[in-house]
C-alpha positions as CSV (number, residue, x, y, z in Angstrom):
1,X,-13.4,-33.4,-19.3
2,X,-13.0,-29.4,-18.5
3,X,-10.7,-28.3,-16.9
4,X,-11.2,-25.1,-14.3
5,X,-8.9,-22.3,-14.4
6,X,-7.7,-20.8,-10.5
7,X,-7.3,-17.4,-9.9
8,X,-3.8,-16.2,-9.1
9,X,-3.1,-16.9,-5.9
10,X,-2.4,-13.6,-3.8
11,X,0.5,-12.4,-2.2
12,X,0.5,-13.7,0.6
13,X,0.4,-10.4,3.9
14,X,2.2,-10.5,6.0
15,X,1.2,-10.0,10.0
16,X,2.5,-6.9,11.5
17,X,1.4,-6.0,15.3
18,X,-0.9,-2.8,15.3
19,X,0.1,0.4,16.7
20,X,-0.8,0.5,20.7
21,X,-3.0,3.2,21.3
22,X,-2.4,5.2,24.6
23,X,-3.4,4.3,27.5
24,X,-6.3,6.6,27.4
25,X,-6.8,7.5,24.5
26,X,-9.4,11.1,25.1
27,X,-11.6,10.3,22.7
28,X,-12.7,6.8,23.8
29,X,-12.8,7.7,27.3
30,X,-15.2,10.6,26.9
31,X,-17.1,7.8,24.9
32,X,-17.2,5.5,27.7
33,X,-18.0,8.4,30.3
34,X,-21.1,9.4,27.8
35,X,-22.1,5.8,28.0
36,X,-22.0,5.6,31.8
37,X,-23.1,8.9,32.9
38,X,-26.6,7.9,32.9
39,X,-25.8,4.7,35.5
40,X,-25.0,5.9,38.5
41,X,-26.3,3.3,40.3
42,X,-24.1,-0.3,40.7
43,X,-27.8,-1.9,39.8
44,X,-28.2,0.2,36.4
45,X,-24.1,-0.8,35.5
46,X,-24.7,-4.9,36.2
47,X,-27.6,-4.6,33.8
48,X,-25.8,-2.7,30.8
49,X,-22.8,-4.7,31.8
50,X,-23.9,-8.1,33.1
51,X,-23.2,-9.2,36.6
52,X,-20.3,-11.7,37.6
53,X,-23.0,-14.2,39.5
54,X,-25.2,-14.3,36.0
55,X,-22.0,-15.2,33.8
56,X,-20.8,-17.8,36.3
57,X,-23.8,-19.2,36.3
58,X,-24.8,-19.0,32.1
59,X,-21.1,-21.0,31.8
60,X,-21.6,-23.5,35.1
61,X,-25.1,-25.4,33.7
62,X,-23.2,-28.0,32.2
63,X,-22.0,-28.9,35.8
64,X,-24.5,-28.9,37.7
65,X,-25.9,-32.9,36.8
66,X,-22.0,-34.2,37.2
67,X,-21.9,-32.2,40.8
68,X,-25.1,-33.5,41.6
69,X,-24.0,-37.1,41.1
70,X,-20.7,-36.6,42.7
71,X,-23.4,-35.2,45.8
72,X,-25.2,-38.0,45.7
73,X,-22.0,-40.4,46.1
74,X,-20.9,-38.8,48.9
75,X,-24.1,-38.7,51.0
76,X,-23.7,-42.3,50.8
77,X,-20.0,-43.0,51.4
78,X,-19.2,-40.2,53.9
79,X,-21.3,-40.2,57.5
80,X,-23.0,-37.2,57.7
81,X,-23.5,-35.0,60.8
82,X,-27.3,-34.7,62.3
83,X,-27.4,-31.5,61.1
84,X,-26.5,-32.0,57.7
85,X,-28.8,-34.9,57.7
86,X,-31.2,-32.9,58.8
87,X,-31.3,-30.3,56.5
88,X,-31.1,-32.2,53.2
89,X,-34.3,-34.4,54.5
90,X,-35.9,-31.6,54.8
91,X,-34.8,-30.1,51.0
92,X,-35.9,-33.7,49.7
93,X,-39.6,-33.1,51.4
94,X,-39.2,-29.7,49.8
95,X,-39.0,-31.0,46.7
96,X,-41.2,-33.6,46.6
97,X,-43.9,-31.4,48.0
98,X,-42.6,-28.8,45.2
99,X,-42.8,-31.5,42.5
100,X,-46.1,-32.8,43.5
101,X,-47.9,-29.2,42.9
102,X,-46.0,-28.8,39.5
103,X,-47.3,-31.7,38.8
104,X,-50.9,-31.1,39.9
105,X,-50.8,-28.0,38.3
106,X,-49.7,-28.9,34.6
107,X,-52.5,-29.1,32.2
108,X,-50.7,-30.5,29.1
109,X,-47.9,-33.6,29.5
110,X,-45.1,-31.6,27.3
111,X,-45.0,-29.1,29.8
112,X,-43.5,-31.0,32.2
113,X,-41.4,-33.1,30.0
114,X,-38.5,-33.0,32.7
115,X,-40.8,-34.9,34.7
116,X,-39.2,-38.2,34.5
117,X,-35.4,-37.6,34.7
118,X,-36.5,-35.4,37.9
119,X,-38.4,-37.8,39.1
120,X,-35.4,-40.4,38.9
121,X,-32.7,-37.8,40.5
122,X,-34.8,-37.5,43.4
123,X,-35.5,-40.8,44.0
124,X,-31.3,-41.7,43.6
125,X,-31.1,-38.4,46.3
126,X,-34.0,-40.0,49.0
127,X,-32.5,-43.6,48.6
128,X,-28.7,-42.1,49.5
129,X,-30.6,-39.8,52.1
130,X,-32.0,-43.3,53.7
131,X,-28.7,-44.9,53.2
132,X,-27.0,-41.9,55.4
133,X,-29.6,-42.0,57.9
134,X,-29.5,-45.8,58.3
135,X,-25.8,-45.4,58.7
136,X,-26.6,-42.2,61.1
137,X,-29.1,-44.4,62.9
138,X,-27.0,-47.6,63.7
139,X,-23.8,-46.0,64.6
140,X,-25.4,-43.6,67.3
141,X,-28.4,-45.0,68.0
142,X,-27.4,-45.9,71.6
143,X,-26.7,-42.0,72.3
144,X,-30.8,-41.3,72.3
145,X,-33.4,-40.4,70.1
146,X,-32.3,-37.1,69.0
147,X,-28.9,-38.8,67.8
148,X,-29.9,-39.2,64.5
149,X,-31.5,-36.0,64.0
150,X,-34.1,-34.0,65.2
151,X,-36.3,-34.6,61.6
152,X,-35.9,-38.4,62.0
153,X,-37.1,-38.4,65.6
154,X,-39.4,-36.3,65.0
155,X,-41.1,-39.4,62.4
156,X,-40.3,-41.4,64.9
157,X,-42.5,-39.7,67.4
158,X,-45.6,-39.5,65.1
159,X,-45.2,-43.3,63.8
160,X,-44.7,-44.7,67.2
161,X,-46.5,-42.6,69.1
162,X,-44.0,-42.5,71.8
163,X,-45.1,-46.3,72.7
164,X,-42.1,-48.4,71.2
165,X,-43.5,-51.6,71.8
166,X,-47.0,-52.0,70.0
C-alpha cells in the first residue's frame, strides 16, 4: 500500500472587515452617472435595470399552482356574491373557449404537452364554479331570476325559453 503525502496545511487568515468606502465615493458616481446618462426615460432605466413587477413575478411561479388550489377551495366553501360568480363563469368560458382554439390550432401533440394537467385544473375550477352556483341558486333562489347572477339567468333564459314548464 502507498501512502500519499499532504501539503502543509496553510496558515489559516484570518477575517478582517474591509475598509468602508465613502459614501460617495467620485469616482464610482461619475461611473454610474456615465452609465445612466443615456436613460432618461423611466422605460429605458426598468430595461437596463429590470422592473419590480418582472422580479416579483420570475420569483412568484412556484406559487401560483398552490394559490390556485387554495382558489379553488374557497369557491366551494365560501358563498360567493352574484357578481363574483358572475365574473369567474365568465373567465372559465374564457378559457375553455381559449383552450379549445389552442387546441385546434396545434399541429404536433408535444406542443401542447400542458394539455392534460390544464385540462384537469379547469375542470376542478367549473366543477367548484357549479358547486358555488348550486349553493348561490338554492339559498336565493326565492329573491328572482337575476338572484343568482345575471350569466346564470341569462342560460336560463336561452334553455327555457322563458316557458318553465315544458
Amino acid at each position: 500500500m502507498s501512502t500519499v503525502a499532504l501539503p502543509a496545511a496553510a496558515s489559516t487568515p484570518t477575517l478582517s472587515r474591509p475598509a468602508t468606502p465613502a459614501a460617495n465615493p467620485p469616482e464610482t458616481s461619475a461611473a454610474l452617472n456615465d452609465v445612466t446618462s443615456g436613460l432618461s426615460t423611466p422605460a429605458a432605466r426598468s430595461t437596463v435595470f429590470g422592473s419590480w413587477p418582472q422580479r416579483l413575478l420570475k420569483s412568484s411561479r412556484d406559487l401560483v399552482l398552490p394559490i390556485a388550489a387554495i382558489s379553488v377551495v374557497f369557491v366551494m366553501l365560501v358563498p360567493m356574491p352574484a357578481v363574483l360568480l358572475d365574473v369567474l363563469l365568465a373567465l372559465s368560458m374564457a378559457a375553455a373557449v381559449l383552450v379549445f382554439l389552442s387546441a385546434v390550432q396545434v399541429r404536433r401533440a408535444v406542443d401542447f404537452s400542458v394539455f392534460p394537467t390544464l385540462l384537469l385544473l379547469l375542470t376542478l375550477f367549473r366543477l367548484s364554479l357549479n358547486i358555488a352556483s348550486s349553493r348561490r341558486i338554492l339559498l336565493h333562489g326565492g329573491e328572482g331570476t337575476a338572484a343568482a347572477g345575471s350569466v346564470i339567468e341569462a342560460f336560463g333564459q336561452f334553455v327555457v325559453g322563458g316557458n318553465y314548464v315544458a
